[in-house]
C-alpha positions in Angstrom: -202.1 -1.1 111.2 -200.5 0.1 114.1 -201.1 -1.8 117.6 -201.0 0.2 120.4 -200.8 -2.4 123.1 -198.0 -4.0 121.7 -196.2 -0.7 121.4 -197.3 0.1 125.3 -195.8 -3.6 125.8 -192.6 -3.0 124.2 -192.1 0.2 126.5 -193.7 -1.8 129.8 -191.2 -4.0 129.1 -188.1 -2.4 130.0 -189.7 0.1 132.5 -191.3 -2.3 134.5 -188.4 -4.5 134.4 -186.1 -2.0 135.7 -188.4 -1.0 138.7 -188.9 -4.9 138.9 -185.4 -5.0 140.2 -185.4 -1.9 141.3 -187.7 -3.2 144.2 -186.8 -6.5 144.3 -183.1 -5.7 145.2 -184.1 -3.2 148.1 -186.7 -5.8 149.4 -186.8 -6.3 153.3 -187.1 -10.0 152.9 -185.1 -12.5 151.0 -187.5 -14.2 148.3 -186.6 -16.3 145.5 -186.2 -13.7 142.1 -189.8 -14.0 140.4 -190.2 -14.0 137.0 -192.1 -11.0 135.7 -195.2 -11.3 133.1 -196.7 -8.5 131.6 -200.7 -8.5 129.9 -203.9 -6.7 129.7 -205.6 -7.0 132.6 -209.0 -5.9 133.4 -210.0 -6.8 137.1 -206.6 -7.0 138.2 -203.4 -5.0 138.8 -201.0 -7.5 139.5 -201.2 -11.2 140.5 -198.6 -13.2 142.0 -198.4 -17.1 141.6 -196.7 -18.1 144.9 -196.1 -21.7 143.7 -194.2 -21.0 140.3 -192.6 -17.5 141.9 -194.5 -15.4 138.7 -195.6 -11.9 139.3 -197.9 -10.8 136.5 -198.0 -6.9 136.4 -201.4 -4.8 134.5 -200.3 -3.3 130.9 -202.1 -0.5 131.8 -199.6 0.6 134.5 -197.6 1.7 132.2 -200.1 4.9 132.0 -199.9 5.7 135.6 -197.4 7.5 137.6 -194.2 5.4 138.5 -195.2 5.3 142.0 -198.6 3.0 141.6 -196.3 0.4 139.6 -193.5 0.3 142.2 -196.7 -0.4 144.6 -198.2 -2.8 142.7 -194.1 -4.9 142.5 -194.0 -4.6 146.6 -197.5 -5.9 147.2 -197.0 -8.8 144.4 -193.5 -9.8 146.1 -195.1 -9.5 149.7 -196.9 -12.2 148.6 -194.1 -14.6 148.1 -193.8 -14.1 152.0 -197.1 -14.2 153.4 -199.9 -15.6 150.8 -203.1 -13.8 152.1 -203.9 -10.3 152.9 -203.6 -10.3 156.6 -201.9 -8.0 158.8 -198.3 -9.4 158.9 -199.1 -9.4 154.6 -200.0 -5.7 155.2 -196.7 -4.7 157.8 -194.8 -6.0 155.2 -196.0 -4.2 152.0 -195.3 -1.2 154.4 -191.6 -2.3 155.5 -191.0 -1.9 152.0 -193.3 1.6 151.2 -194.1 3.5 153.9 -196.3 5.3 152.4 -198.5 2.3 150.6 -202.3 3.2 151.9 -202.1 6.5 150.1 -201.2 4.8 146.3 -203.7 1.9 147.2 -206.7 4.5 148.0 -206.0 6.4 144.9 -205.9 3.3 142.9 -209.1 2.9 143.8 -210.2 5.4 141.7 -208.9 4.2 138.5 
């Protein structure tokens, strides 16, 4: 029959890709180029191994507005400069969107 999530994956794929780099070549910071993973997720969004430089990015971003992926990239790549969630982590998610607490509060609603 026909599989949705690997349909969804095939379309993740190039559109998360391309706002992958999208974000990664506008970054404040200069980080190693991480190599982007894409799977079902269901506690997560996006996870970010700082040792082997792999960002892993929620399938299921690929049914929410462009602007909650793009988040999701920044705060995974922050990570590749600072490893925790402290305020320098936080400074620097919004060096890179401005406007982060408003996608992060509404993602709380998913």
């Amino acid at each position: 029959g026909f599989d949705i999530d690997k349909w969804y994956k095939k379309q993740a794929k190039e559109i998360f890709l391309e706002r992958f780099n999208y974000n990664y070549e506008r970054f404040s910071r200069n980080i190693p180029y991480p190599k982007l993973r894409i799977r079902k997720m269901t506690t997560r969004w996006g996870v970010c191994n700082v040792n082997t430089h792999v960002i892993t990015i929620n399938l299921e971003l690929i049914k929410r507005d462009i602007f909650y992926l793009d988040y999701v990239i920044v705060h995974e790549m922050s990570h590749l400069i600072h490893g925790d969630h402290s305020s320098n982590f936080w400074n620097l998610v919004g060096e890179n969107m401005p406007e982060y607490k408003k996608y992060r509060e509404e993602m709380k609603e998913f």
